[in-house]
PAFIRO-244304 format. One record per residue (C-alpha): x, y, z. Coordinates in steps of 0.001 Angstrom, whole numbers, padded with zeros to 6 digits, always signed. Layout:
PAFIRO-244304
XYZ ...
This chain:
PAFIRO-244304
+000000+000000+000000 +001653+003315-001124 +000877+005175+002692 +000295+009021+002512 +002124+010803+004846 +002379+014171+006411 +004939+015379+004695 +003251+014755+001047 +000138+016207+002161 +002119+019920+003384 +004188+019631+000010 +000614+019834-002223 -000351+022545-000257 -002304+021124+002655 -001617+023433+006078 -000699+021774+009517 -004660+021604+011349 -007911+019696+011591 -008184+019279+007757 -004649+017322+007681 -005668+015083+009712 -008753+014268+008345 -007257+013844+005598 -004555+011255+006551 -007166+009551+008065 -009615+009353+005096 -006511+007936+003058 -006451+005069+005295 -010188+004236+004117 -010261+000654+002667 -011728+002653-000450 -008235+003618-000825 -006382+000913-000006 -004912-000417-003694 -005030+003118-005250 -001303+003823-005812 -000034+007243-004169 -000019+009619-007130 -003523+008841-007619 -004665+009455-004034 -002242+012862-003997 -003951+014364-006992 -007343+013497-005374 -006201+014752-002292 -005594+017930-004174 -008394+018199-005872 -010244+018344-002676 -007794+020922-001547 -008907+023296-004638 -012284+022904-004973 -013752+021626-001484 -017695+021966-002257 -017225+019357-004758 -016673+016679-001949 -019344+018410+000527 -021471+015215+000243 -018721+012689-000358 -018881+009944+002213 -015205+009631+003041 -013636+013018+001822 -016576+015141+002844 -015119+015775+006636 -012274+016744+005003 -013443+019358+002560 -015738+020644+005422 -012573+021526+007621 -011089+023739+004288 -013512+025925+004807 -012755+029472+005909 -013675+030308+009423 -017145+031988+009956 -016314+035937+010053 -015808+037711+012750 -018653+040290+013664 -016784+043407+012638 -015813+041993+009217 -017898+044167+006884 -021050+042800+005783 -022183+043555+002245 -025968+044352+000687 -027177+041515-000958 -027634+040784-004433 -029050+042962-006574 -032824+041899-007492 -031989+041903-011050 -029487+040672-013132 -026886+043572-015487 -027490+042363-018998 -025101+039984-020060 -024577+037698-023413 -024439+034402-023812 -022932+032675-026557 -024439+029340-028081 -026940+029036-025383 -028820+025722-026454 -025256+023964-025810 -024595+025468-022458 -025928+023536-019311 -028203+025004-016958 -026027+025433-013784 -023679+027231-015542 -026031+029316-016494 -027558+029664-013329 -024214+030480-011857 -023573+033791-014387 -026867+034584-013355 -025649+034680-009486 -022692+036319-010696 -024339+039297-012766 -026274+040011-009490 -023587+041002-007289 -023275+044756-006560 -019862+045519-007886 -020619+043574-011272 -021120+046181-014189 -020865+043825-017284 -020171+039986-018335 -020567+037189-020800 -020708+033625-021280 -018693+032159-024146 -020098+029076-025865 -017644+026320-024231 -019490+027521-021065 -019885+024791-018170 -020619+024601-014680 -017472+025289-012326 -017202+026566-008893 -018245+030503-007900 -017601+032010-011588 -018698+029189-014669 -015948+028150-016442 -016433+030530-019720 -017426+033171-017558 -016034+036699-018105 -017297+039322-015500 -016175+043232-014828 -016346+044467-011683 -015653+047928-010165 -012167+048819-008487 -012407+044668-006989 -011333+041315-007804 -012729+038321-006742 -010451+035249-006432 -012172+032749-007277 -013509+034555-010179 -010196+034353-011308 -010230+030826-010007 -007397+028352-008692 -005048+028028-011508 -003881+031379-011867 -002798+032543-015101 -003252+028643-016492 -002080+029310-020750 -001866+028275-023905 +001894+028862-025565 +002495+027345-029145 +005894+027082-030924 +006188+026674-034955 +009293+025490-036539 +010360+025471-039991 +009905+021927-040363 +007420+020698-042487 +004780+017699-041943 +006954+014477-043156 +009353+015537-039974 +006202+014523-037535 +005750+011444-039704 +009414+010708-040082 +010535+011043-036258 +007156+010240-034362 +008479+007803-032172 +011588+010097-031168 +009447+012390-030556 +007339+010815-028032 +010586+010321-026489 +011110+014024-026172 +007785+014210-024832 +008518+011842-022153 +011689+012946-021501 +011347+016421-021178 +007765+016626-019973 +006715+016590-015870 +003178+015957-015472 +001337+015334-011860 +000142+016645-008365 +003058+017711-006442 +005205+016749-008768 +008831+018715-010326 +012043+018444-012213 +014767+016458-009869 +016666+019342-011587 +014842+022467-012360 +016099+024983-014571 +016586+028364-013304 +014638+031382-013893 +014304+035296-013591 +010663+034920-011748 +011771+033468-008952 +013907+035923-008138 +011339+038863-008552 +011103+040871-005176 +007722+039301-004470 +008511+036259-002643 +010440+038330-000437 +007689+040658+000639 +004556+038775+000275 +003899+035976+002973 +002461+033701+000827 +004736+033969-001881 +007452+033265+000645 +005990+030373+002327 +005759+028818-001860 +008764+029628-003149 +010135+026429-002211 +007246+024404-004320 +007365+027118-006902 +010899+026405-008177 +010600+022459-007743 +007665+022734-009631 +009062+025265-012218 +008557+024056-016496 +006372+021295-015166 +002591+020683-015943 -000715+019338-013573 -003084+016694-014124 -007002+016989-015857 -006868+018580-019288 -003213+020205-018675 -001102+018824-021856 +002102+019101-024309 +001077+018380-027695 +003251+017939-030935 +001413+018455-034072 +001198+020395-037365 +000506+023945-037147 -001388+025262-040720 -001125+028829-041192 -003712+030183-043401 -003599+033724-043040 -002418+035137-045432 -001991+038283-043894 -000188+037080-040583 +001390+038830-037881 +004109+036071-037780 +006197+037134-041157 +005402+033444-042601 +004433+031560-045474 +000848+029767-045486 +001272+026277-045132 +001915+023525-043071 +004822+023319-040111 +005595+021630-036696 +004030+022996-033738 +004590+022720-030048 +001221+023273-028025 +000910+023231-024431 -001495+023627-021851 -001115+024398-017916 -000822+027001-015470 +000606+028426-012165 +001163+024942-010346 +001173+024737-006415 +002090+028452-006485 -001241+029771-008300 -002818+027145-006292 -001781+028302-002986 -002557+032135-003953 -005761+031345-004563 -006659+029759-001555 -005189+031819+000303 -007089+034809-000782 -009949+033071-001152 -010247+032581+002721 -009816+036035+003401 -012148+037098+000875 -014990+035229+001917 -014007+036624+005548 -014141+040498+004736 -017449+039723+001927 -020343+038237+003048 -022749+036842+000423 -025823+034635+000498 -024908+030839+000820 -024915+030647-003558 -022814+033258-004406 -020097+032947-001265 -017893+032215-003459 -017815+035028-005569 -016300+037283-002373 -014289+039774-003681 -011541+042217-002413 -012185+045747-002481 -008499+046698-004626 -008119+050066-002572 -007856+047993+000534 -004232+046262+001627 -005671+042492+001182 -006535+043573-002623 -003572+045232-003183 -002077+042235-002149 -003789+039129-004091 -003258+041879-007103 +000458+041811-006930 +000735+037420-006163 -002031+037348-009077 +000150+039217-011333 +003652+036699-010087 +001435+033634-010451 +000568+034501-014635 +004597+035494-015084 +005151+032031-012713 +003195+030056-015065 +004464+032246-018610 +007914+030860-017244 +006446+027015-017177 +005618+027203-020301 +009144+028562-021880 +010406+026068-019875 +008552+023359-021433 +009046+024645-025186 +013052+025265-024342 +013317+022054-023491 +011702+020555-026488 +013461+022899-028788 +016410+021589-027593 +015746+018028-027482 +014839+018593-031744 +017725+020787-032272 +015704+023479-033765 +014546+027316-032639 +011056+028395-033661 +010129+030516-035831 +007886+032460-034237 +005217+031582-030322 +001938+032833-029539 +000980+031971-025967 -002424+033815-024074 -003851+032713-020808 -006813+032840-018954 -007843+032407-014686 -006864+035798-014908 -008136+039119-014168 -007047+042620-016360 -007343+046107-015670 -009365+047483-018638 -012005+049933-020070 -015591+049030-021290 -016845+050698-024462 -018387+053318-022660 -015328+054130-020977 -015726+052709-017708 -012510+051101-016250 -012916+047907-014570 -011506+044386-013930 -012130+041698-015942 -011958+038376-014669 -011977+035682-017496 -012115+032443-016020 -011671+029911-018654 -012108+032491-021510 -009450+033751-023819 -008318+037470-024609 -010208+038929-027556 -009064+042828-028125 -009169+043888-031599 -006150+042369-033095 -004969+040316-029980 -003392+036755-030834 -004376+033633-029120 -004952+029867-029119 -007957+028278-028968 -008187+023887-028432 -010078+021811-029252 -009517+018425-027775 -006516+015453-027857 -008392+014743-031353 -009815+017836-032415 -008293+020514-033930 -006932+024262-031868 -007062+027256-033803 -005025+030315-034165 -007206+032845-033685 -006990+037094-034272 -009860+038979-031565 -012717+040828-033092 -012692+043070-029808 -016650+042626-029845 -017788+044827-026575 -020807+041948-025679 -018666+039782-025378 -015907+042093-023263 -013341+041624-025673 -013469+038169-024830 -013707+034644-026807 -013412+030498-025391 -010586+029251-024244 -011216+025835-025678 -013908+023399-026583 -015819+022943-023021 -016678+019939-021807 -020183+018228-022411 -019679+015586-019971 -018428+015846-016291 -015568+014029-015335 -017084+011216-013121 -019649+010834-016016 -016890+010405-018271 -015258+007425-016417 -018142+006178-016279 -019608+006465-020046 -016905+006020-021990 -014411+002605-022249 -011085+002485-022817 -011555+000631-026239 -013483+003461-027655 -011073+006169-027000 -008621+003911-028485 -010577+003539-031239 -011328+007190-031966 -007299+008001-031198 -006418+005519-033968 -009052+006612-036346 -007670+010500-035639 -003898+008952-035782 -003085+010495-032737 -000508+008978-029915 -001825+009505-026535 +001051+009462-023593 -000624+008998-020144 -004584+010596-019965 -007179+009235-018517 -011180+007992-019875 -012015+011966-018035 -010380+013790-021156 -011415+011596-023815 -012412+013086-026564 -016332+012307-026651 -016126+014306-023080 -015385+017745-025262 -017975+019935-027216 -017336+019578-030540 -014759+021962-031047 -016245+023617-034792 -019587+024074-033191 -017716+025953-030471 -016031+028295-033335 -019179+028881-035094 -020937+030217-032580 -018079+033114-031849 -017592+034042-035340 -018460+037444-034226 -015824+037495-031808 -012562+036021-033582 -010895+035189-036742 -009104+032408-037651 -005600+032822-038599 -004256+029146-038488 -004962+025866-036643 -002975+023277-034994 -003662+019221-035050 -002668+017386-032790 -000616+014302-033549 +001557+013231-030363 -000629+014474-027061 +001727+013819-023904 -000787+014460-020627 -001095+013070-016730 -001607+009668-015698 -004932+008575-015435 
């Protein structure tokens, strides 16, 4: 039996109390008792991030109770409720958007400091803020609005190699992929490379910061579990106008997926506690407690925010380095845009706010980004529109149609093989929860934010490198 300890509990992010020990005793649950220790740390973690998911779980429920943050005191400021009506907001594709996401932008277009917001079409149902849910607020930011994986990205690479090269050297490059590739809760490089963020002035003067720094550089150029991946594949530039100086046709891409680790992890949390503390909102919309920025908490959670999306920026360079490296080749040109983020910016009208985008991509007029689809499905390069409805704002990816326990439990591991071979696509670790029949179909997706971006390339994937199931 692979015992959890302590020690691996505190290095994921877990703090020395009540809800430690709950949960080293819930890992010694028979339930448990052949599930190897990577698998029990990631779903240790993922109670961690998102207690109200396990609220009702039998064994892990104690445990997610005891993460919550302590009731407020009585002179913690107590907010009006929400408003009685909803701001007008759009939503994109709404017939393929489920209804508690939906219901949950409702919540969130009802609270006081909200002045506008959207819903992109790969909308589903997440935790405080839907995933696909873009919100402004006035002069505050609400943590889990931004949600747990700060700054979480999308960075491509394009080399001047054509097709034949994937073809020629697939199985070397799965090596690469293995070899240069870190996937996993709690998990780093036994030798991490070294980098300017973790020098920045930050983890000197902000508590938190300090108390991760440790985590943040074992962790550094390495990538989490669920739909976090490393793809190669061929990048098809189509644009013939393009920002990147480059014929149209086909070339070798590097795409990858993940965010600010245990560092953007612990931010969150941290601020999340203390939000909820100083904001308090009706039992649905708790989570959507926000910091007021002129106060020193918001302040605060502004500057970590900000370290968290360079933290994970660094990941990613890390990632593509290596892999450049490992192929002897320099690209020709990267794109990378994230989003779990929140931007100072100005509405039409002129009004500045924040913008939280949590699981939705940057779409000013002329801004770059990536857009995937799933380990089968084709990404796209995309150009913004900078449509106001939308708040300059587009999906971040296809969206998922089923949830992930629905997933294990719908789809086999024959069919995803079957669809993989059919798609001629090598799959490196994943699991049955980000098969490819648990995605909205990604050209759907597209065609219902025409009005919102243009398409400037796309990128198939051919050799997808993700966790461990």
């Amino acid at each position: 039996m692979a015992k959890i300890t302590k020690k691996h509990l505190l290095r994921i992010g877990y703090e020395a109390g009540d809800a430690l020990k709950a949960a080293l005793v819930a890992m010694q649950h028979p339930a448990y008792e052949k599930r190897g220790r990577q698998v029990k740390l990631q779903l240790m973690e993922d109670v961690l991030f998102e207690p109200p998911r396990y609220y009702k779980h039998e064994i892990l429920g104690p445990v997610a109770k005891l993460l919550e943050p302590e009731v407020p005191d009585e002179n913690a400021p107590i907010y009006p409720d929400l408003t009685e009506k909803a701001l007008d907001y759009h939503v994109y594709g709404a017939d393929g958007i489920e209804p508690g996401a939906m219901k949950q932008m409702e919540i969130a277009a009802r609270l006081p400091v909200a002045v506008a917001g959207a819903l992109m079409p790969d909308a589903h149902q997440g935790y405080g803020l839907p995933i696909g849910g873009v919100l402004a607020t006035e002069n505050s930011i609400i943590p889990y609005a931004v949600g747990v994986d700060i700054g979480c990205r999308m960075c491509l690479s394009v080399f001047d190699l054509n097709e034949k090269y994937l073809d020629r050297y697939n199985y070397q490059l799965g090596i690469h992929l293995k070899e240069n590739t870190v996937f996993g809760a709690g998990k780093g490089f036994d030798k991490p490379l070294d980098d300017a963020v973790l020098e920045r002035p930050e983890f000197g003067e902000l508590a938190i910061a300090k108390q991760l720094k440790d985590k943040a550089w074992r962790q550094i150029g390495s990538s989490g579990g669920g739909n976090h991946f490393v793809e190669f594949g061929i990048v098809e530039v189509t644009d013939l106008e393009n920002e990147f100086g480059v014929k149209p046709g086909k070339y070798l891409g590097i795409l990858s997926h993940s965010g600010s680790r245990g560092l953007g992890a612990g931010i969150a949390n941290h601020y999340t506690k203390i939000a909820m503390e100083r904001t308090k909102l009706p039992k649905g919309a708790k989570h959507l407690a926000w910091l007021d920025l002129d106060r020193e908490e918001g302040q605060e959670y502004w500057i970590a925010m900000n370290l968290a999306g360079d933290y994970a920026s660094a990941c990613h360079h890390h990632i593509h380095h290596r892999l450049s490296k490992a192929i002897g080749e320099k690209p020709m040109f990267m794109i990378e845009n994230h989003h779990n983020f929140a931007w100072k910016e100005q509405l039409s009208d002129g009004t500045n706010v924040i913008v939280h985008r949590k699981g939705a991509t940057p779409a000013g007029k002329g801004v770059l980004g990536i857009i995937p689809g799933s380990m089968t499905l084709p990404g796209f390069i995309v150009r913004g529109k900078g449509a106001s409805r939308s708040v300059n704002s587009a999906s971040h990816g296809a969206g998922r149609q089923m949830s992930r326990v629905k997933a294990r439990n719908s789809i086999t591991r024959s069919e995803m093989r079957q669809q993989l071979k059919k798609e001629k696509v090598t799959l490196i670790g994943g699991g049955l929860d980000e098969a490819p029949m648990a995605y909205k179909d990604i050209h759907t997706v597209m065609a219902r934010q025409k009005d919102l971006v243009e398409v400037v390339g796309s990128f198939q994937p051919r050799i997808v490198r993700m966790a461990k199931d």
